[in-house]
ZATILO-778462 format. One record per atom (N, C-alpha, C): residue number from 1; chain; atom name; x, y, z. Coordinates in Angstrom, 3 decimals, padded with zeros to 6 digits. Layout:
BEGIN
NUM	A	CA	X	Y	Z
...
//
This chain:
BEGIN
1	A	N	-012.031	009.711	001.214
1	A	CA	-010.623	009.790	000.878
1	A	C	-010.201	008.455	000.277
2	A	N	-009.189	008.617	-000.462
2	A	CA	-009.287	007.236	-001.703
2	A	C	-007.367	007.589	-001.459
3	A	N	-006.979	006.196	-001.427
3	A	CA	-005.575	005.948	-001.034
3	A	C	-005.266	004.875	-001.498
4	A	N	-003.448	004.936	-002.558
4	A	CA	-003.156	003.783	-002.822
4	A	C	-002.058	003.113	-002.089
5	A	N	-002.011	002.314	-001.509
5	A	CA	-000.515	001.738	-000.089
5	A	C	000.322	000.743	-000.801
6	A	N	001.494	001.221	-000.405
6	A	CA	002.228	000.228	-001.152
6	A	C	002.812	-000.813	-000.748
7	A	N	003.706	-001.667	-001.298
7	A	CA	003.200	-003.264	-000.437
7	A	C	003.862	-003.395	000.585
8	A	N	005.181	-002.167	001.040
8	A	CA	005.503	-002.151	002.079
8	A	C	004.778	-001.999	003.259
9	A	N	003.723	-000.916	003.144
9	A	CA	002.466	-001.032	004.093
9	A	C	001.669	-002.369	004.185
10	A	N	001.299	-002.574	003.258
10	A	CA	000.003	-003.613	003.265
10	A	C	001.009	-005.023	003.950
11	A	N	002.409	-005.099	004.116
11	A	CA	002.916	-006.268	004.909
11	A	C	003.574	-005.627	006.555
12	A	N	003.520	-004.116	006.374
12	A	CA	003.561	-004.038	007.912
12	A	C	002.566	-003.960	008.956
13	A	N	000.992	-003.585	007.862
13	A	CA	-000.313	-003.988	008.483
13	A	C	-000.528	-005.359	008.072
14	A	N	000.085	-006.304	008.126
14	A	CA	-000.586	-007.516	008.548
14	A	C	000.209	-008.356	009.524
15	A	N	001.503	-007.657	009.784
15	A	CA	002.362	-008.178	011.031
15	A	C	002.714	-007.514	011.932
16	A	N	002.730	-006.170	012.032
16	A	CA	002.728	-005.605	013.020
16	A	C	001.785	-004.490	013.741
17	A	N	001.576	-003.732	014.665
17	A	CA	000.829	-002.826	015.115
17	A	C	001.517	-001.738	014.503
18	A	N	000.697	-000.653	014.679
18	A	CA	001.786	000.592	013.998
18	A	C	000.715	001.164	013.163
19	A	N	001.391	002.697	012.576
19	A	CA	000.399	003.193	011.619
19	A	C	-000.377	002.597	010.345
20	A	N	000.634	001.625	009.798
20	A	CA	-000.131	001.176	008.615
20	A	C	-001.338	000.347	009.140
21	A	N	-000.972	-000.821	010.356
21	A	CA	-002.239	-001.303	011.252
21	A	C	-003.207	-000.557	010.848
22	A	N	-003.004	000.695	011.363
22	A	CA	-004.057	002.005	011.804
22	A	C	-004.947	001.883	010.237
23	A	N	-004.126	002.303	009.635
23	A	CA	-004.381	002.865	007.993
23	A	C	-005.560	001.558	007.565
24	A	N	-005.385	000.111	007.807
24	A	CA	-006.046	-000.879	007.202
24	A	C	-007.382	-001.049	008.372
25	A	N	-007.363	-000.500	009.462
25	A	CA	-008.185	-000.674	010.328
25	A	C	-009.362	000.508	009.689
26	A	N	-009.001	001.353	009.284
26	A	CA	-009.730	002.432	009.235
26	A	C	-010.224	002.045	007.821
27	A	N	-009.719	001.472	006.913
27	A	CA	-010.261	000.993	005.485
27	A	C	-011.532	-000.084	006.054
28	A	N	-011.194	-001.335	006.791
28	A	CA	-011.903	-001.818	007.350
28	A	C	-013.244	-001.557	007.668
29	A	N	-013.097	000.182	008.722
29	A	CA	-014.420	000.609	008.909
29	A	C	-014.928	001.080	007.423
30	A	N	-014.745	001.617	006.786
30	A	CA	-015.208	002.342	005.482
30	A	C	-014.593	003.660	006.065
31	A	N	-013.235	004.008	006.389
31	A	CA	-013.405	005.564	006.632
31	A	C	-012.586	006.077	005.421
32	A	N	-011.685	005.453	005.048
32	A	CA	-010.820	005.592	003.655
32	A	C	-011.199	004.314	002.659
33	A	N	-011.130	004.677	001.339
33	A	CA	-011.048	003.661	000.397
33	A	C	-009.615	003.027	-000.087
34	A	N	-009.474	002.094	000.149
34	A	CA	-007.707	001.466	-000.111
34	A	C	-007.963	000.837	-001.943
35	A	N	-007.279	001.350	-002.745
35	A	CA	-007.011	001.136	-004.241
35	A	C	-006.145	000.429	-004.131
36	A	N	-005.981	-000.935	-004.991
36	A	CA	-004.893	-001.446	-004.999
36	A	C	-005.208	-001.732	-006.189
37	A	N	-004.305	-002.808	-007.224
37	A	CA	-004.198	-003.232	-008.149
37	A	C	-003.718	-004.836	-008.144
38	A	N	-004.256	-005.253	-009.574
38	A	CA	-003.712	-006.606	-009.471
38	A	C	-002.176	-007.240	-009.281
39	A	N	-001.337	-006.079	-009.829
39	A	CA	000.022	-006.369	-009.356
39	A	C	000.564	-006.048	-008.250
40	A	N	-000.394	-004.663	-007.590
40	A	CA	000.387	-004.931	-006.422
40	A	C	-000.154	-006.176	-005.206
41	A	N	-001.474	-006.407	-005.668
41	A	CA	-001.817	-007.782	-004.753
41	A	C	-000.693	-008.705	-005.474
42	A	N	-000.208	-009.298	-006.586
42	A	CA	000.674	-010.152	-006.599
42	A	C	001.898	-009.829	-006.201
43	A	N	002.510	-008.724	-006.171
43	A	CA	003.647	-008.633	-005.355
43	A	C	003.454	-008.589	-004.111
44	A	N	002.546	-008.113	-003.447
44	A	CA	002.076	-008.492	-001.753
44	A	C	002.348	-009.743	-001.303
45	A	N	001.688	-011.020	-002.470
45	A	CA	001.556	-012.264	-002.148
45	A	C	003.491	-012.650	-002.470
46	A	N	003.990	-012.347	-003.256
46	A	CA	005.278	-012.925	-003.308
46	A	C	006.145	-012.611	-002.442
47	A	N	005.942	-011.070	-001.969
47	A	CA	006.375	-010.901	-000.426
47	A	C	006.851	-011.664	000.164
48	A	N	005.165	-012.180	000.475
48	A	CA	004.970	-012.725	001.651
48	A	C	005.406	-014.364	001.800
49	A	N	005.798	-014.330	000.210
49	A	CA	005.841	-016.198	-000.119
49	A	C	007.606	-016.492	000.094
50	A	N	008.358	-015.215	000.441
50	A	CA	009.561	-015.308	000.247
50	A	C	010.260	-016.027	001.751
51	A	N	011.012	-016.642	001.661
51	A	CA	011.403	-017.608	002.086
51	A	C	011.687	-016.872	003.618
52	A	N	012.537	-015.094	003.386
52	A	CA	013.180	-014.886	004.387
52	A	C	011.627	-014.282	005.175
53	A	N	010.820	-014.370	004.635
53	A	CA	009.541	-013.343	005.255
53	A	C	008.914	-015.041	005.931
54	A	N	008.996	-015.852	005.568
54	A	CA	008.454	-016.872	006.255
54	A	C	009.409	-017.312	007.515
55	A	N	010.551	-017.530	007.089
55	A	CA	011.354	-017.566	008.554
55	A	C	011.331	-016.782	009.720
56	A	N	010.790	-015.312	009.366
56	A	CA	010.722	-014.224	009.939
56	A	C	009.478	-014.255	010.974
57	A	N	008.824	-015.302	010.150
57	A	CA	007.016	-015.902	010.772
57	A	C	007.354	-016.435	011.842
58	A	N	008.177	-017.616	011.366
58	A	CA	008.271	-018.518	012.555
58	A	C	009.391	-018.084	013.414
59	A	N	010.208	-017.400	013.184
59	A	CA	011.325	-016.740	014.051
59	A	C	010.798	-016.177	015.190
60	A	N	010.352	-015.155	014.564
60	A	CA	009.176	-014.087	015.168
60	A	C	007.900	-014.292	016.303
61	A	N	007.624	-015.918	015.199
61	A	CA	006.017	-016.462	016.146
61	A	C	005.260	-014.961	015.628
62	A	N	005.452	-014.451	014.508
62	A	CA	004.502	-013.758	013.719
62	A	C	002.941	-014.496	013.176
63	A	N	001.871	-013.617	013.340
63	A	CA	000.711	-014.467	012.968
63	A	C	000.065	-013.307	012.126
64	A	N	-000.100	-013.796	010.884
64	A	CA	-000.803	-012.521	009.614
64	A	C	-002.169	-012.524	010.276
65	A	N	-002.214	-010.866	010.559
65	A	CA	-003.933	-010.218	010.928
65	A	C	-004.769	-010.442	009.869
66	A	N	-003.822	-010.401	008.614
66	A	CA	-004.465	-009.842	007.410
66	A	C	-004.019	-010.821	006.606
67	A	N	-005.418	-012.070	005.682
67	A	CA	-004.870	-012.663	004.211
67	A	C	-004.550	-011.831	002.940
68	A	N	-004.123	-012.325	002.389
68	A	CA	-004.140	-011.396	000.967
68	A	C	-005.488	-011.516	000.813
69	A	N	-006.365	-012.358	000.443
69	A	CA	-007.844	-012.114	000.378
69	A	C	-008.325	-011.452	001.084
70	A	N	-007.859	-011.037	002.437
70	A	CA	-008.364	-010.216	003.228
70	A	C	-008.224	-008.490	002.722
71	A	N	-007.226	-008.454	002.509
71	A	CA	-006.669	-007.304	001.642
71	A	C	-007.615	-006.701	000.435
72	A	N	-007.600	-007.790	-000.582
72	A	CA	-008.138	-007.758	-002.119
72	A	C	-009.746	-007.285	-001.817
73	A	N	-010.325	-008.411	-000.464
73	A	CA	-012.034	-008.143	-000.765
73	A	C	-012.007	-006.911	000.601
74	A	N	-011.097	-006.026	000.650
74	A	CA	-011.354	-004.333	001.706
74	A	C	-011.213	-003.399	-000.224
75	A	N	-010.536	-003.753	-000.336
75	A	CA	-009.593	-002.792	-001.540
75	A	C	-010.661	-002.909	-002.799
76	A	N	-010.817	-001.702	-003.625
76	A	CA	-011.234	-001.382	-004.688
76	A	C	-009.747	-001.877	-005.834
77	A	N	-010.404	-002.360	-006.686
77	A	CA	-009.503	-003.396	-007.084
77	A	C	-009.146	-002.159	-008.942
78	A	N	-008.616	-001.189	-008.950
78	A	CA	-008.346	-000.911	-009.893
78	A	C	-007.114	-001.373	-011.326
79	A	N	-008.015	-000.725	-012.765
79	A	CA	-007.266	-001.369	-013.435
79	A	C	-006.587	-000.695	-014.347
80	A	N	-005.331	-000.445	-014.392
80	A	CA	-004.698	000.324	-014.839
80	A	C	-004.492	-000.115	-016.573
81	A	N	-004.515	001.062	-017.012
81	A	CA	-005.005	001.318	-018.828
81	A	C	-003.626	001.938	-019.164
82	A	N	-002.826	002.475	-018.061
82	A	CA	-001.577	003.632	-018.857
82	A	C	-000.452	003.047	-017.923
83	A	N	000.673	002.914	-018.307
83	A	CA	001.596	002.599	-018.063
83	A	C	002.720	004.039	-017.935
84	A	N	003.131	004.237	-016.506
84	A	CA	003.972	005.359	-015.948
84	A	C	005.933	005.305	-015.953
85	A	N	006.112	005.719	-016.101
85	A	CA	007.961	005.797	-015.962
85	A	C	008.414	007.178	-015.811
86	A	N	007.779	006.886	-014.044
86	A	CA	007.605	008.152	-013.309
86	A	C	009.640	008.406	-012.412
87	A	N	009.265	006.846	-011.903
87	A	CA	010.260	006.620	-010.803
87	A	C	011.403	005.825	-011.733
88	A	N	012.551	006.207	-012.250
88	A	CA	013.795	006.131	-013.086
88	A	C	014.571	004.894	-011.867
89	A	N	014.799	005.404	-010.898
89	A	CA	015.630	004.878	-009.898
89	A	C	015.038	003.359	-009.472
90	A	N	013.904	003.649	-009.452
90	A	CA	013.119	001.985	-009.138
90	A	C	012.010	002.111	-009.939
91	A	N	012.120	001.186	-010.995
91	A	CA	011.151	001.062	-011.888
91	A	C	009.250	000.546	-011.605
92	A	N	010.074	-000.413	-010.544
92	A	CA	009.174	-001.436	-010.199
92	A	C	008.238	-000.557	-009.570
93	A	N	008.327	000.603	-008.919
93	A	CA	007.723	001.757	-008.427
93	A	C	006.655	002.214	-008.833
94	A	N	007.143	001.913	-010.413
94	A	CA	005.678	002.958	-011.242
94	A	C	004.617	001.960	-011.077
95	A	N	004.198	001.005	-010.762
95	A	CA	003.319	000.270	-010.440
95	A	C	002.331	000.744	-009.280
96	A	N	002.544	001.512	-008.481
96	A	CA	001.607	002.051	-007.625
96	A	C	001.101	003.346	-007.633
97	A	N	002.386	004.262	-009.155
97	A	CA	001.615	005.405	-009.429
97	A	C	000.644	004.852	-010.705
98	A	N	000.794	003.764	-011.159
98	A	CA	000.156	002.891	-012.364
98	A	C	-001.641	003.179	-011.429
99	A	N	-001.601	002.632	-010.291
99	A	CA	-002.816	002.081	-009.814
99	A	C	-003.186	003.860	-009.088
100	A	N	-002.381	004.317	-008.826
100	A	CA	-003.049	005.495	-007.872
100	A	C	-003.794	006.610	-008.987
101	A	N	-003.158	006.226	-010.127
101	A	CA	-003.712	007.757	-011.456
101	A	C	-005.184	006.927	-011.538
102	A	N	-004.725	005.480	-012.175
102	A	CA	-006.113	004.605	-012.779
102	A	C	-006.898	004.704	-011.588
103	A	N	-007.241	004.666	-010.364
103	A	CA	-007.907	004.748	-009.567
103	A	C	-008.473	006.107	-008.517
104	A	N	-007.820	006.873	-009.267
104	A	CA	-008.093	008.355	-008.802
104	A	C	-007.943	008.683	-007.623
105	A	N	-006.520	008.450	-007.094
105	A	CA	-006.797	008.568	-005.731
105	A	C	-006.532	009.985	-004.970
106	A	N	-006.537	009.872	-003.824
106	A	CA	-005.985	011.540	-003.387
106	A	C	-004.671	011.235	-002.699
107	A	N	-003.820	010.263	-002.445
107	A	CA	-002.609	009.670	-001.825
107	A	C	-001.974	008.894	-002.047
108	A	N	-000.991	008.910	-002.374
108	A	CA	-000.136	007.095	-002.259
108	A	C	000.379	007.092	-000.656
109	A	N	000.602	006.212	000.006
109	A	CA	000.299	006.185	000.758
109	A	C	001.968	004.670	001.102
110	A	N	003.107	005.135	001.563
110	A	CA	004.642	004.968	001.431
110	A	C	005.892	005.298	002.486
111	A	N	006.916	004.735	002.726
111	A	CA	007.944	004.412	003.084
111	A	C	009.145	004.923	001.937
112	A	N	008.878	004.648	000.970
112	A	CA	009.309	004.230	000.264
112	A	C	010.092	005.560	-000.656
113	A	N	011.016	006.173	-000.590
113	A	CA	011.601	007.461	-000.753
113	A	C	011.915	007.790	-001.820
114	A	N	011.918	006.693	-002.688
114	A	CA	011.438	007.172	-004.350
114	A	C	010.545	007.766	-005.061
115	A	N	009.278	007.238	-003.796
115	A	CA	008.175	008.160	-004.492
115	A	C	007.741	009.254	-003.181
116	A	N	008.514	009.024	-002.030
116	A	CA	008.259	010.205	-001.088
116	A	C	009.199	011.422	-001.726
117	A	N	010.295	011.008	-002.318
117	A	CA	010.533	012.294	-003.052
117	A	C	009.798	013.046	-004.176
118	A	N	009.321	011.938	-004.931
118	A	CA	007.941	013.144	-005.769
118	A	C	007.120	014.106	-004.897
119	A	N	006.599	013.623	-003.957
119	A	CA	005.701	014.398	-003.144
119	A	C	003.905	014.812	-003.974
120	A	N	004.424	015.201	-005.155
120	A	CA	002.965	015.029	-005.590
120	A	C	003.019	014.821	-007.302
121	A	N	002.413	013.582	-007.318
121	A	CA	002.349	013.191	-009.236
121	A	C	000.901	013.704	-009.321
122	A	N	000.742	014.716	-010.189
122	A	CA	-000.330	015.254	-010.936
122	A	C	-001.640	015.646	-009.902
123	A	N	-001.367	016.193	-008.870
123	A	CA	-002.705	016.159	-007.609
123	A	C	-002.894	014.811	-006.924
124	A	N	-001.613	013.990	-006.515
124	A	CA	-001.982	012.785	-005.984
124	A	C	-000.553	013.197	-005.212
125	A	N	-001.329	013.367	-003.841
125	A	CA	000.323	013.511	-002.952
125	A	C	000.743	012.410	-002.076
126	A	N	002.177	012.433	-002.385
126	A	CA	002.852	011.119	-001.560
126	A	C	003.168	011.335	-000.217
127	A	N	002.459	010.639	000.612
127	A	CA	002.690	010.741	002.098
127	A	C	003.320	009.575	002.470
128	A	N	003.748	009.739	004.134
128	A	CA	003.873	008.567	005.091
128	A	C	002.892	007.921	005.663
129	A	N	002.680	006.718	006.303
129	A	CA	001.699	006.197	007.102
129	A	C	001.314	007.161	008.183
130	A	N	002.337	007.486	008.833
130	A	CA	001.842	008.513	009.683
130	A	C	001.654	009.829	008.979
131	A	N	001.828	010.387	008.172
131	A	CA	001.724	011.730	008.026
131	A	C	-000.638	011.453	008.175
132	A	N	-000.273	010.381	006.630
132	A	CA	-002.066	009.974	006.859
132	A	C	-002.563	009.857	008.462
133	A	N	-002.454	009.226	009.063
133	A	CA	-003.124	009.070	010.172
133	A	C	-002.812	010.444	011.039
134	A	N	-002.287	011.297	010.608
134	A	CA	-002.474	012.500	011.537
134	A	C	-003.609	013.291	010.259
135	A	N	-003.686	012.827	009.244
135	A	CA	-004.483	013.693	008.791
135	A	C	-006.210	013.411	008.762
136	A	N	-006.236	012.136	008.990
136	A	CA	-007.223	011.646	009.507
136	A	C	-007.673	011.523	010.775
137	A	N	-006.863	012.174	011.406
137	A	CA	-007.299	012.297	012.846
137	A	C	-008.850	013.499	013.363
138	A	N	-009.293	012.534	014.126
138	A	CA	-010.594	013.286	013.955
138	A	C	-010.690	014.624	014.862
//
């Protein structure tokens, strides 16, 4: 199973427990393949570089499970050739159906209700963290 997460996941699996945890643990073993792309690793990293996400560190006494390198060398690093203007409402969006077509995946893998309202771009269906981890349940 081949899944693309978007960077809302990939920063709630590296600070908190919870399904996306789950989702990067299981990439970890080899049980899913995690697709990402070069922009969404750079928006991951700016995330994470943002001032209120660092206060949130030390507020918190938050400690990242996960580097962005940690991320990049689990993840099949796809490269997107076609440019999408799928999601009208948030542009910045089409960036993870950018990486999920170029990388063939079977999921995007989201929070994120711009593209949980598509539900499915072209045989690539948009789930929740949890909806995945119940579907991967063994």
């Amino acid at each position: 199973m081949k899944i693309t997460a978007d960077t809302n996941v990939l920063v709630s699996a590296t600070f908190w427990d919870g399904e996306s945890n789950k989702i990067i643990e299981k990439v970890e073993r080899k049980e899913i393949e995690l697709v990402l792309s070069k922009e969404i690793l750079e928006e991951f990293a700016a995330v994470l570089g943002y001032r209120e996400m660092q206060d949130k560190i030390k507020n918190k006494n938050l400690e990242m499970k996960r580097t962005i390198e940690r991320i990049a060398a689990i993840s099949t690093i796809a490269e997107p050739k076609q440019k999408f203007e799928i999601v009208k409402e948030d542009p910045d969006d089409n960036k993870i159906i950018d990486c999920a077509k170029a990388g063939n995946v079977d999921y995007i893998v989201t929070n994120d209700h711009h593209l949980l309202n598509l539900k499915n771009i072209g045989g690539i269906v948009v789930i929740t963290p949890e909806e995945l981890i119940q579907l991967t349940k063994p």
